[in-house]
N, CA, C and O of each residue as an XYZ file, in Angstrom:
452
protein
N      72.238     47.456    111.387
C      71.389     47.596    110.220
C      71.677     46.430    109.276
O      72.811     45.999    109.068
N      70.632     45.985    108.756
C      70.820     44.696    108.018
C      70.914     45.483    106.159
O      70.132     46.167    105.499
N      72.037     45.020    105.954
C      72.362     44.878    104.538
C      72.023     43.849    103.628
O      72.393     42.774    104.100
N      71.383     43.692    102.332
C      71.245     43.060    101.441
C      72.005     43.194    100.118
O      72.094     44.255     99.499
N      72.486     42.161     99.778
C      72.598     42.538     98.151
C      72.209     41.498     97.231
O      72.269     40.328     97.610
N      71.836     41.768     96.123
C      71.648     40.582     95.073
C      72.631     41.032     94.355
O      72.430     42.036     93.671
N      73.993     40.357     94.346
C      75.081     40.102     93.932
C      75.528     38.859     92.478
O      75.108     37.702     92.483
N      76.293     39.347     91.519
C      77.022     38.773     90.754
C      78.090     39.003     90.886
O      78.320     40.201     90.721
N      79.447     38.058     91.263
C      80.832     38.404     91.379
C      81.361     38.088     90.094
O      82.549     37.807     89.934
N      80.546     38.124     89.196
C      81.030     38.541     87.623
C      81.462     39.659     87.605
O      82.655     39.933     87.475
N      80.198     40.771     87.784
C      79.834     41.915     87.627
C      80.599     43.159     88.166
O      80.457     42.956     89.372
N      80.980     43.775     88.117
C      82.418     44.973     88.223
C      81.687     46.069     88.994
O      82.224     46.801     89.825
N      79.955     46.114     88.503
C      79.092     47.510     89.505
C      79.372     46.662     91.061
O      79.869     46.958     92.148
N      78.579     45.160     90.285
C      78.082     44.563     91.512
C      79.303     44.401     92.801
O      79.061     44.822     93.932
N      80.561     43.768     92.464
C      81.524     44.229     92.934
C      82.407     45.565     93.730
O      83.429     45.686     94.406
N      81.602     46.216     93.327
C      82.220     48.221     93.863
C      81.364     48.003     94.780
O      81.754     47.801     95.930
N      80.013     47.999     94.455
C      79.457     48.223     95.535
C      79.491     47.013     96.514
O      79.549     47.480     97.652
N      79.481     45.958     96.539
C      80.016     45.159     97.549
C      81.385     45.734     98.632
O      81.450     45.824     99.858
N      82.033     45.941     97.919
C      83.479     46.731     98.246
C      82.913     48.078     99.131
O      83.305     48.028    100.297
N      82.071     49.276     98.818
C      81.710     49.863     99.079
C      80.771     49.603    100.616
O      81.129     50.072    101.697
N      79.854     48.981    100.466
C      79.239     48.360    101.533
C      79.922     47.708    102.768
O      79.476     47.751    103.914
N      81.499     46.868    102.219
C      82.324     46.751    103.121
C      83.072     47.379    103.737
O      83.503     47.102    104.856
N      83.338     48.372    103.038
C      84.672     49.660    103.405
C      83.569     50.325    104.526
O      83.924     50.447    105.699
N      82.300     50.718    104.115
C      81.407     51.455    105.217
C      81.303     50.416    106.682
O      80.768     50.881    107.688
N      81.580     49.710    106.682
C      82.022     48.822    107.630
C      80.892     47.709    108.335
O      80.913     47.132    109.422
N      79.881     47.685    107.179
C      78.961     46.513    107.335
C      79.288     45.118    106.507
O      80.113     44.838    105.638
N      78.441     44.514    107.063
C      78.682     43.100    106.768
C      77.253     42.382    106.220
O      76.468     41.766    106.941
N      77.117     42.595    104.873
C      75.940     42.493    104.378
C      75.921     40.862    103.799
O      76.873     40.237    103.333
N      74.075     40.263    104.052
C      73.946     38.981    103.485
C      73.662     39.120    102.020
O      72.569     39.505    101.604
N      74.957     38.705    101.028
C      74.941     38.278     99.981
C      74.126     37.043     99.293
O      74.144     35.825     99.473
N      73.493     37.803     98.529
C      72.550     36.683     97.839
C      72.880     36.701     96.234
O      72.589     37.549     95.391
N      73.691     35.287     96.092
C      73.873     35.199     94.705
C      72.342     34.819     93.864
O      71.689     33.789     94.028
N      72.022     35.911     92.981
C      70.516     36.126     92.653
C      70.466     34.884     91.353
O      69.373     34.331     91.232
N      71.206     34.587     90.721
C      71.897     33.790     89.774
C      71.413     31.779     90.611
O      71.044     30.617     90.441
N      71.701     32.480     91.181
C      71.682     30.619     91.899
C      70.349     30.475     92.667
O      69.674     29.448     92.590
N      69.952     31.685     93.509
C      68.619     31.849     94.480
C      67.931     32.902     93.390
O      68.433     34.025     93.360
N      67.001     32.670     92.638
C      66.814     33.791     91.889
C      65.105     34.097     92.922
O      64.299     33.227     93.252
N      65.027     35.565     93.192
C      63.967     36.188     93.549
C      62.713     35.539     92.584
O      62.776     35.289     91.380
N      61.691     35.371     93.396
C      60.192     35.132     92.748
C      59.268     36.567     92.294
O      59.534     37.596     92.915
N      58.344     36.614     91.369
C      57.786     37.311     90.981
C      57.491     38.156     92.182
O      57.417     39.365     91.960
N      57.351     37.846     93.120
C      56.271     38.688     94.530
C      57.714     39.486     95.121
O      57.726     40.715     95.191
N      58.874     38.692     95.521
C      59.874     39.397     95.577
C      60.317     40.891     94.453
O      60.459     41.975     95.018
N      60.465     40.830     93.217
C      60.523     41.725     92.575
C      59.805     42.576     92.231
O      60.302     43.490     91.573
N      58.704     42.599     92.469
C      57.329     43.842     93.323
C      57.895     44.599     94.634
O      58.126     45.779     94.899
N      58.001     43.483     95.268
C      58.418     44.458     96.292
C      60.040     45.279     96.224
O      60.387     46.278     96.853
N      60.686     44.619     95.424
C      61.902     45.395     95.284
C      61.304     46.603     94.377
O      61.547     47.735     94.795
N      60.589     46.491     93.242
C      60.232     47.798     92.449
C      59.106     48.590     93.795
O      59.766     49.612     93.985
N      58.488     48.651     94.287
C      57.659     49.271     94.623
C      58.749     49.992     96.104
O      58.401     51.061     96.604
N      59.929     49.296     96.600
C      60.545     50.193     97.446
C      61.393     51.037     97.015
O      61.887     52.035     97.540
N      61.583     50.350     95.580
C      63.079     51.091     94.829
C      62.106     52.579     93.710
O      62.587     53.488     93.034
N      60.679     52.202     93.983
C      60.239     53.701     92.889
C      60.775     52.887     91.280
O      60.152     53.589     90.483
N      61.299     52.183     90.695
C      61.287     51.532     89.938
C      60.286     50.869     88.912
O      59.209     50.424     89.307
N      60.646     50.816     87.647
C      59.638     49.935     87.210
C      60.290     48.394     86.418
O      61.421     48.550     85.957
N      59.859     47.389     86.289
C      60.431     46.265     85.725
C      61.291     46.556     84.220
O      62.306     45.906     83.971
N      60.821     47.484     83.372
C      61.673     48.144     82.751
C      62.787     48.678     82.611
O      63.440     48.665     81.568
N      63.207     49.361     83.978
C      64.590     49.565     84.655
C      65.128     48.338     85.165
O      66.307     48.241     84.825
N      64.727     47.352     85.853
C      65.413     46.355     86.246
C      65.862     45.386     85.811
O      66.756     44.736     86.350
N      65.217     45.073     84.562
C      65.192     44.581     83.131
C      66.749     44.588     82.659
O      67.420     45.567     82.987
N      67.505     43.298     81.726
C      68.865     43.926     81.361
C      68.422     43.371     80.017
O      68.407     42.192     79.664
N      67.909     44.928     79.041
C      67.312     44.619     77.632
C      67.920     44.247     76.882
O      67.392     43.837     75.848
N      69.839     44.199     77.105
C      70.808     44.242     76.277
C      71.180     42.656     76.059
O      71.609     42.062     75.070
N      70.763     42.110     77.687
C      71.080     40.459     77.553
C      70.393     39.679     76.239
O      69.352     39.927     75.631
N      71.171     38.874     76.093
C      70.917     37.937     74.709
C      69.056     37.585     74.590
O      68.168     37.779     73.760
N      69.191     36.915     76.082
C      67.544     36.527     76.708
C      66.629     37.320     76.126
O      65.710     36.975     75.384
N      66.970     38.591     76.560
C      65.374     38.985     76.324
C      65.123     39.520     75.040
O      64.096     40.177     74.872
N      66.233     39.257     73.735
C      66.060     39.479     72.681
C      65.558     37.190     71.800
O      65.238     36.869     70.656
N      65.692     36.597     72.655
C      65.792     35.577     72.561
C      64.208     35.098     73.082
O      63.513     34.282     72.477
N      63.942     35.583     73.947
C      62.638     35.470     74.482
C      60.955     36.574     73.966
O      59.757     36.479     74.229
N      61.824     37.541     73.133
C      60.915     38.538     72.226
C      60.172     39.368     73.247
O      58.960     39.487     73.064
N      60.978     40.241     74.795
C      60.440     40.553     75.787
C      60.604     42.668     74.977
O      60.551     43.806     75.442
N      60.735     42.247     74.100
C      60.726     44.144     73.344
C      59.162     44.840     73.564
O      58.267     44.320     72.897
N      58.836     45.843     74.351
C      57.618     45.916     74.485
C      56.626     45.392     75.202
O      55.421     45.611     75.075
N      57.576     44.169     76.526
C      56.734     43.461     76.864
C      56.013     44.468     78.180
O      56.393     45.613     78.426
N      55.259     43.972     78.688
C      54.295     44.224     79.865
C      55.087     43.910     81.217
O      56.062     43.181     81.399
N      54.395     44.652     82.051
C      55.080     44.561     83.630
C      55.075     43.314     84.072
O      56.042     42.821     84.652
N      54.180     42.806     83.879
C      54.203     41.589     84.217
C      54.579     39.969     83.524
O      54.608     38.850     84.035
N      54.816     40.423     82.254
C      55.514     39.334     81.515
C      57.212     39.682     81.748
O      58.009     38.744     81.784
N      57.605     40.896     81.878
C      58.596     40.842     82.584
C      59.567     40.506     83.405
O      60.752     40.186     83.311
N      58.578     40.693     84.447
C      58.608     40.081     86.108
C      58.665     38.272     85.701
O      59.432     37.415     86.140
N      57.864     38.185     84.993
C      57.936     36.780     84.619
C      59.046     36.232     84.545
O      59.597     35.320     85.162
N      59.337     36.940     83.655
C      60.695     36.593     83.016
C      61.684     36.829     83.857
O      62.267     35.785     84.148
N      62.191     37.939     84.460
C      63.437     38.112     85.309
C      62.983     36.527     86.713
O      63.788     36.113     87.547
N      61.850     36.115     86.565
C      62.010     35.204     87.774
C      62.255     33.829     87.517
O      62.545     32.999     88.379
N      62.114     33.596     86.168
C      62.614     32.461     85.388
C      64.002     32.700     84.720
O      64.801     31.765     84.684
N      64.282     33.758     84.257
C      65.632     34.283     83.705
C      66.496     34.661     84.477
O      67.537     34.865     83.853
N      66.624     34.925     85.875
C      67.699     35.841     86.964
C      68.177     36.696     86.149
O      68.044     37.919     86.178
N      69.146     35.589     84.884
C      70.576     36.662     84.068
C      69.639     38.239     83.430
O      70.234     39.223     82.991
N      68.489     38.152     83.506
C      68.053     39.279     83.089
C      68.029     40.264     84.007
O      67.796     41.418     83.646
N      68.240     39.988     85.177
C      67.818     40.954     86.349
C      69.481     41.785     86.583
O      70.582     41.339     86.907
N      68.913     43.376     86.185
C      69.679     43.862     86.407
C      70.693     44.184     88.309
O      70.116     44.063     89.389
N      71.897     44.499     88.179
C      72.456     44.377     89.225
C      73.222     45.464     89.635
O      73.387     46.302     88.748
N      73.738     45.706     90.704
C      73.722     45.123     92.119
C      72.033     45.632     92.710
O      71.564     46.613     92.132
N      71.371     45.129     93.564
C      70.334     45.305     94.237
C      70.702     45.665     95.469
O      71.294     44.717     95.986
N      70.649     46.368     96.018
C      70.757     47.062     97.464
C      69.683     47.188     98.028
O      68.886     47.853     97.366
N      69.129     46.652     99.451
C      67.886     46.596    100.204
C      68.357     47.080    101.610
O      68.275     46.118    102.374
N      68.832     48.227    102.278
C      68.782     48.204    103.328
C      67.414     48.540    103.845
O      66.388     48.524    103.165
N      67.531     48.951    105.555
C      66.080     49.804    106.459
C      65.944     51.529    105.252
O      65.055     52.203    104.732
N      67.082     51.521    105.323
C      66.808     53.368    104.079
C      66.489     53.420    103.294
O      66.396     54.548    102.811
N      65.966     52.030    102.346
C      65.834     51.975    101.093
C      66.325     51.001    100.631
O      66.958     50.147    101.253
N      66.035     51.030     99.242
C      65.902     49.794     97.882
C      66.899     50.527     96.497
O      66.477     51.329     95.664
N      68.036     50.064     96.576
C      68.861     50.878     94.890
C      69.330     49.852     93.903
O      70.023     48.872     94.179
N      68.873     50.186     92.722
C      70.044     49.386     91.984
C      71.098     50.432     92.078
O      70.825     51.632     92.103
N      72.151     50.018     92.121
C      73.142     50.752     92.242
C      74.655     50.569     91.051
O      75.768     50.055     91.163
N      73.748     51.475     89.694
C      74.462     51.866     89.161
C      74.608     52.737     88.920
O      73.489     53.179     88.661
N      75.829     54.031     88.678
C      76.616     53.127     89.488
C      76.832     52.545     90.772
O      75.855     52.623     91.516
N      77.802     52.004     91.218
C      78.058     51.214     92.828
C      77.764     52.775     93.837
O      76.888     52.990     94.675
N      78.480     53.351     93.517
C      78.380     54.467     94.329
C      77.292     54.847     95.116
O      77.244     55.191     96.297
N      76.311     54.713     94.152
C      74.236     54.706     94.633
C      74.063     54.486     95.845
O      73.463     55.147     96.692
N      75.090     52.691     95.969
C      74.793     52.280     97.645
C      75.098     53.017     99.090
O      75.064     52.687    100.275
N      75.391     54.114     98.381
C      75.810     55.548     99.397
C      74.909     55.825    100.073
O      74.987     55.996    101.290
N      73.578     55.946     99.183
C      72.514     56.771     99.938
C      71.760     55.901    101.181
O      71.314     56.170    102.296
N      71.854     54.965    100.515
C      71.192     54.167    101.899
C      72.058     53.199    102.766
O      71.672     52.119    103.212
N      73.153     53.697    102.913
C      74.057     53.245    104.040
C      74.145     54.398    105.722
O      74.868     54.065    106.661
């Protein structure tokens, strides 16, 4: 089974669940989202497998999107933004065949392992 993650090894969720994903004894392709950041069409399809909306995936707290005036914004100025911004895109992203999680917490990546 092919594992995904959109990973920050900043990040302490993003980290567990990496850890987590390894301990279950797969070997998932890490995608630092930060450096390869997903395109608008990519993050559709992550919301539309994850039941999600860009609102949840959104990190409203980052400096950015108080910097960029995204308070209230639209689904799609959003999306905009997390594909020009990455640091806005909330984390860890989990994509296996079972499903699509953000997985916070890490633990989340349970269900679809």
């Amino acid at each position: 089974m092919t594992v995904t993650i959109w990973h920050n090894p900043a990040c302490s969720n993003s980290r567990g669940a990496l850890k987590l994903i390894r301990d279950a004894g797969f070997d998932p392709v890490v995608i630092d989202y930060l450096d390869s950041p997903p395109d608008v069409a990519m993050l559709r399809q992550v919301l539309a497998e994850s039941g999600l909306d860009a609102q949840a995936l959104v990190r409203s707290k980052e400096a950015q999107f108080a910097e960029l005036g995204l308070d209230g914004a639209d689904e799609n100025t959003l999306l905009a933004a997390m594909a020009a911004h990455p640091r806005l895109i909330n984390r860890p992203v989990v994509r296996t065949p079972k499903g699509t999680r953000l997985c916070r917490p890490p633990e989340t990546v349970l269900e679809i392992l």
